[in-house]
C-alpha positions as CSV (number, residue, x, y, z in Angstrom):
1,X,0.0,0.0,0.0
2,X,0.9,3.2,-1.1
3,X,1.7,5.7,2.0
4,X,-0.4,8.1,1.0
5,X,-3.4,5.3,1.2
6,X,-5.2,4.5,3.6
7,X,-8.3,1.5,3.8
8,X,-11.7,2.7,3.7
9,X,-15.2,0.4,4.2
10,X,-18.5,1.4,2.7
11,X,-21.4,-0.6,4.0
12,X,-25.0,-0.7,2.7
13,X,-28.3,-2.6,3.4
14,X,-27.3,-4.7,0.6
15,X,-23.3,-4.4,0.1
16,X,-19.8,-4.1,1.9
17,X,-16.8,-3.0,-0.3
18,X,-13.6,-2.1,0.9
19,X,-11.2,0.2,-0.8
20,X,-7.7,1.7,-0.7
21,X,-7.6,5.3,-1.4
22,X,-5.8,8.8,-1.1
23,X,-8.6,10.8,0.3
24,X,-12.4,10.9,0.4
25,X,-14.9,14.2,0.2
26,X,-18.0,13.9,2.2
27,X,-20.6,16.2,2.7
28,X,-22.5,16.4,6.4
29,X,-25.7,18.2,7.3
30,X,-23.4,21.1,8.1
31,X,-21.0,21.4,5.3
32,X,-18.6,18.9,3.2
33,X,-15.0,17.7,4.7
34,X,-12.0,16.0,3.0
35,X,-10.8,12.5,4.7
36,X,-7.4,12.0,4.4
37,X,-4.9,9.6,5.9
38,X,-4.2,10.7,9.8
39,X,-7.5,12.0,10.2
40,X,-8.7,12.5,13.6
41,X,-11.1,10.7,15.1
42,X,-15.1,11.4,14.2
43,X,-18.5,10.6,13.6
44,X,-20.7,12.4,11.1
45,X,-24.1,12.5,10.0
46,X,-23.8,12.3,5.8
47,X,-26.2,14.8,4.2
48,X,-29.3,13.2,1.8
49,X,-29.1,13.7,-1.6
50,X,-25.0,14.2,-1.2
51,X,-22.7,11.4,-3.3
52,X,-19.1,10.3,-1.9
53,X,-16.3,11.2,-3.8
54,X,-12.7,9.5,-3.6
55,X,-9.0,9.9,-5.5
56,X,-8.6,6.0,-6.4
57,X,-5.7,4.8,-8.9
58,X,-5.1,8.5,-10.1
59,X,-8.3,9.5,-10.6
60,X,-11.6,11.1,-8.5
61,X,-14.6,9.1,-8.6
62,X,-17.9,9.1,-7.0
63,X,-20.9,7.1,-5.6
64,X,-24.7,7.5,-6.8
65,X,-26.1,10.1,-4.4
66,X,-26.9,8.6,-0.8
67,X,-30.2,8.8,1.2
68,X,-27.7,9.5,4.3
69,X,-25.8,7.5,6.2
70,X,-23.0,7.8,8.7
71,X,-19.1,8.2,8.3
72,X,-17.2,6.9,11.2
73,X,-13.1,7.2,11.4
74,X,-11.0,5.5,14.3
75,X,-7.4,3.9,13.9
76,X,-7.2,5.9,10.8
77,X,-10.1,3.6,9.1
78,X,-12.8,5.4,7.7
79,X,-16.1,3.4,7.9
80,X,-19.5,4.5,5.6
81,X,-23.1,3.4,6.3
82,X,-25.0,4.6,3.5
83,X,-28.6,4.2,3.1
84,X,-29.9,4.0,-0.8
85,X,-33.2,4.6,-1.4
């Protein structure tokens, strides 16, 4: 792994995928916030109607927009629960 990677989880009702990437962009009820290897530790509300976006293999992509959902970081390991409608 890359050093400036770090392992992310996303869960779903339906789906778990894990993920190595540079950084992620999420947006909470309250504004959005970059994710980025040695992030402190938190938990977030994700805002409805927001979509995930991630730098993966040299490139930014991003999820179908989300319903809401939670992002929780500890031991530098982001985790995602996303709810879908």
């Amino acid at each position: 792994m890359n050093k400036k990677e770090f392992d992310i989880e996303i869960l779903s009702h339906n789906s778990s995928t894990f993920m190595k990437v540079e950084w992620l962009e999420v947006a909470s009820p309250t504004g959005s916030f970059v994710i980025a290897p040695g992030h402190a530790p938190i938990i977030s509300l994700l805002k409805s109607g927001s979509s995930i976006s991630y730098f993966k293999d040299g490139h930014i992509e991003q999820t179908a927009p989300i319903d809401g959902g939670i992002v929780h970081i500890q031991n530098n390991k982001p985790v995602l629960i996303l709810l879908w409608n």
